[in-house]
C-alpha positions as CSV (number, residue, x, y, z in Angstrom):
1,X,9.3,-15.7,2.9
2,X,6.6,-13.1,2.6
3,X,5.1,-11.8,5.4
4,X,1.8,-10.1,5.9
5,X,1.6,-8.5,8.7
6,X,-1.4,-8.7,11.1
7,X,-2.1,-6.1,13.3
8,X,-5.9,-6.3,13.3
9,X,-6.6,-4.5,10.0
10,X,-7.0,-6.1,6.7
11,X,-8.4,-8.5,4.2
12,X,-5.5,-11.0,5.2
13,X,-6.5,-13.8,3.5
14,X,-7.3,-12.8,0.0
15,X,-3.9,-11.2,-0.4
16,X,-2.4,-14.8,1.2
17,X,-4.5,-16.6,-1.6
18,X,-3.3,-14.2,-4.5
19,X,0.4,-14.9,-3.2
20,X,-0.5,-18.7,-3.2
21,X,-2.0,-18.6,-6.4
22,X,1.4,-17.5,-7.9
23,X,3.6,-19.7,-6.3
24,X,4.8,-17.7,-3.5
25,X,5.7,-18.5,-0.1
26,X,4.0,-16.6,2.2
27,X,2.5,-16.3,5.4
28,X,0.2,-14.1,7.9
29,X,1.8,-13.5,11.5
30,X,1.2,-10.7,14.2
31,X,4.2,-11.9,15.9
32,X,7.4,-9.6,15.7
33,X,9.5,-12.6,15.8
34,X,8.1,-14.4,12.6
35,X,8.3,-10.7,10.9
36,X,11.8,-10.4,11.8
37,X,12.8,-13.5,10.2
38,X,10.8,-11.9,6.9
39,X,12.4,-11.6,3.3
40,X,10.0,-9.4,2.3
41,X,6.9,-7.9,4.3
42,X,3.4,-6.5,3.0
43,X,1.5,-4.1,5.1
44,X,-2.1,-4.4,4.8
45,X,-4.7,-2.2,5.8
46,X,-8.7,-1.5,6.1
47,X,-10.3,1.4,8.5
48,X,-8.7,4.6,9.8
49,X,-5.4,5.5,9.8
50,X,-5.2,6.7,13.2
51,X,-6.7,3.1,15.1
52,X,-4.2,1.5,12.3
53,X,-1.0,3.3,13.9
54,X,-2.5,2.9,17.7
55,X,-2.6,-0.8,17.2
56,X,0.8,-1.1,15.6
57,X,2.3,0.5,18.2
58,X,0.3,-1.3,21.0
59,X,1.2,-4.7,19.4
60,X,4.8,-3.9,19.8
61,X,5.8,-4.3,15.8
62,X,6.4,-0.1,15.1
63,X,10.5,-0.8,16.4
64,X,10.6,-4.2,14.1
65,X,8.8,-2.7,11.1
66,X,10.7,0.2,11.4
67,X,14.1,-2.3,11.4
68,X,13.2,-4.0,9.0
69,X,12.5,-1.3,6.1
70,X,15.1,1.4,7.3
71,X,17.6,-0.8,8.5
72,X,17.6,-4.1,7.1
73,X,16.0,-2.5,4.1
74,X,13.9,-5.4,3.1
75,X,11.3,-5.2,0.4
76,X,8.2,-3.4,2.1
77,X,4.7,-2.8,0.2
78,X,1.6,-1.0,1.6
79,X,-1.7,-1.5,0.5
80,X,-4.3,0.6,0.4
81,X,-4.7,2.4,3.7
82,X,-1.3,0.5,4.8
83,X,0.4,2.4,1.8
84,X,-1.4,6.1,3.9
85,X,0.2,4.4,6.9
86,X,3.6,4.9,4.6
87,X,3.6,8.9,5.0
88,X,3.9,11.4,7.4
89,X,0.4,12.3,8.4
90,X,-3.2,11.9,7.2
91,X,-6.4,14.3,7.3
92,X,-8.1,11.3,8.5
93,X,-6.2,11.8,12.8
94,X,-4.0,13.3,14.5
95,X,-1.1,11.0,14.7
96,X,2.3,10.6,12.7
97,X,2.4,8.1,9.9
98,X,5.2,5.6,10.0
99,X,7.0,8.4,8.3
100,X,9.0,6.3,5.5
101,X,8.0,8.1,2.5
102,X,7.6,12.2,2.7
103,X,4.2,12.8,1.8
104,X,0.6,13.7,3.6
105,X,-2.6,11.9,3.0
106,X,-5.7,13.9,1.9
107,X,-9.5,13.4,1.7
108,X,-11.3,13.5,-1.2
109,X,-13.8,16.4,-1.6
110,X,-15.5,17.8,-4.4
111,X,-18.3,19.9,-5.2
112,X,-22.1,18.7,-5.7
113,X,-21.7,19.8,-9.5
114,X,-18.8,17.3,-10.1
115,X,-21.0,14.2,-9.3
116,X,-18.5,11.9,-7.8
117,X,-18.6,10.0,-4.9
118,X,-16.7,9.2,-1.9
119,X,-15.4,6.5,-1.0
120,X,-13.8,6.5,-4.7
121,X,-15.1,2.6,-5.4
122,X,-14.1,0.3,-8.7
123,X,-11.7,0.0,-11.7
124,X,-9.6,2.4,-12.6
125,X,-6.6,2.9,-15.0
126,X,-3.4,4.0,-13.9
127,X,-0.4,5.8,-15.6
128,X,3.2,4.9,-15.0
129,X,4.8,7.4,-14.4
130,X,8.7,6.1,-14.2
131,X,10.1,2.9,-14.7
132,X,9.9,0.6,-11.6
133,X,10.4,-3.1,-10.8
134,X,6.9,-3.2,-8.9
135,X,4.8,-2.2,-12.1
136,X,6.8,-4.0,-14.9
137,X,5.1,-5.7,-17.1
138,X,1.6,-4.6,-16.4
139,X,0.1,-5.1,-20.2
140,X,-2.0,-2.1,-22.3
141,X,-4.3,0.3,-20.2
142,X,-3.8,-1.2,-16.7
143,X,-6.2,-0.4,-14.1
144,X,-6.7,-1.8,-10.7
145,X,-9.9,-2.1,-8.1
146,X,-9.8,0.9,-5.6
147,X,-11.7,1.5,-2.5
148,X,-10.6,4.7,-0.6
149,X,-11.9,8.0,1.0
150,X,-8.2,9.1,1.3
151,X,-5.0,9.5,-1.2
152,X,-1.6,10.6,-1.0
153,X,0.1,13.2,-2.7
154,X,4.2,12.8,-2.3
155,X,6.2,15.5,-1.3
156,X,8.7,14.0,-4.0
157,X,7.7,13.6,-7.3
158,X,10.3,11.3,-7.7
159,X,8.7,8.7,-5.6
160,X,5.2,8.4,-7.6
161,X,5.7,5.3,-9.8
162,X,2.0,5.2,-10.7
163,X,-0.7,7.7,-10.9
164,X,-4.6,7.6,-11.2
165,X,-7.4,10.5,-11.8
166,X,-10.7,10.6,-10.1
167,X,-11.9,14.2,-9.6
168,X,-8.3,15.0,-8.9
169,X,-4.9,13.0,-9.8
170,X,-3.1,11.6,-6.9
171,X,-0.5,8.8,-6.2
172,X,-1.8,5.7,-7.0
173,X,1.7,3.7,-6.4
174,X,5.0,4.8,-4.8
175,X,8.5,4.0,-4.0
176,X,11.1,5.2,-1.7
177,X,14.4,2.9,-2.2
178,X,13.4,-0.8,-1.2
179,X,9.8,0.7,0.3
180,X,6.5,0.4,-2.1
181,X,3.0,1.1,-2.1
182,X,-0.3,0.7,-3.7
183,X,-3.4,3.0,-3.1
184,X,-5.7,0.2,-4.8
185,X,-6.1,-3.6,-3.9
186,X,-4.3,-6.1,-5.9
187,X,-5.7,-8.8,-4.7
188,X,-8.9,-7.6,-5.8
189,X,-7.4,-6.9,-9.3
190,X,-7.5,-10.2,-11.2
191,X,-4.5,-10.2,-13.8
192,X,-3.2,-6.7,-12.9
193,X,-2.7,-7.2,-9.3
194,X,-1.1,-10.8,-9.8
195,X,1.3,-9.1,-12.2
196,X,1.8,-6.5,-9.2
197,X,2.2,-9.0,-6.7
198,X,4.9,-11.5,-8.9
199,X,6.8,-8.4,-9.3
200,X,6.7,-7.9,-5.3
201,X,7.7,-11.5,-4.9
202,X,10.7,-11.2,-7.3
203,X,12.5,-8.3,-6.3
């Protein structure tokens, strides 16, 4: 079973839908009972990344997340701001990231004469950058729907499995053993993010 895990910040149900659509069994809980139980959990994640780590904590699910990835070492994917919530830190706050993958998050800034905006909004492609089970499979030029103001650069070179360029190149996709995440929203990404999300399902 697939479980995405509620803590009070994310777009739950369209992920649940996209995991319906191809065949998976999944479900939504906040309880750390049901995620215990999980096969495989998805973090999701809208907003800042310092409410997203008070509420974790203040639900009670940092010491069963934390189980699950680093010692049951279960299949773990972040999305979007729940793959910031990955690292160690984030310009964003103050407080420590979940700390599973080495890295920091950064905003975005650039100068007037560079003309981009932030949040960095819409398609975009991505480069693989090593082989991966999450990103197999993904057809010619794929590119995935992004919607961020932050973006992770690994400390590790070795854990970037994807990267993307707007303004600058950062980490678009990572892993870190049986831990994985996506800067972008697959579930927002028609054919590219279902491929993403039956390569989740399968591993």
């Amino acid at each position: 079973m697939i479980t995405i895990v509620d803590y009070g910040m994310g777009n739950l149900g369209s992920v649940k839908n996209m995991f319906k659509r191809i065949g998976a069994q999944v479900e939504i809980s906040s309880d750390a009972d049901v995620i215990h139980k999980a096969s495989k959990i998805l973090l999701p994640g809208v907003g800042a990344f310092d409410t997203a780590m008070q509420k974790i904590s203040a639900t009670g699910l940092r010491e069963v997340l934390d189980y699950k990835a680093l010692q049951q070492r279960v299949p773990v994917l972040g999305i979007c701001l729940g793959m910031q919530l990955l690292t160690e830190g984030s310009d964003e706050g103050t407080l420590p990231g979940l700390c599973w993958i080495k890295g920091h998050t950064h905003a975005f800034s650039f100068p007037k004469e560079q003309n981009l905006k932030v949040p960095h909004m819409g398609w975009n492609r991505v480069a693989i950058q090593r082989p991966a089970k999450l990103v197999e499979n993904l057809g010619v030029e794929p590119r995935f729907y992004f919607v961020h103001s932050y973006y992770v650069k690994c400390s590790n070179p070795e854990n970037v499995i994807l990267k993307t360029i707007y303004g600058v190149e950062f980490d678009s996709a990572l892993q870190f053993e049986n831990i994985y995440g996506a800067q972008f929203h697959p579930e927002k990404s028609h054919k590219f993010g279902m491929r993403l999300l039956e390569n989740f399902a399968k591993l």
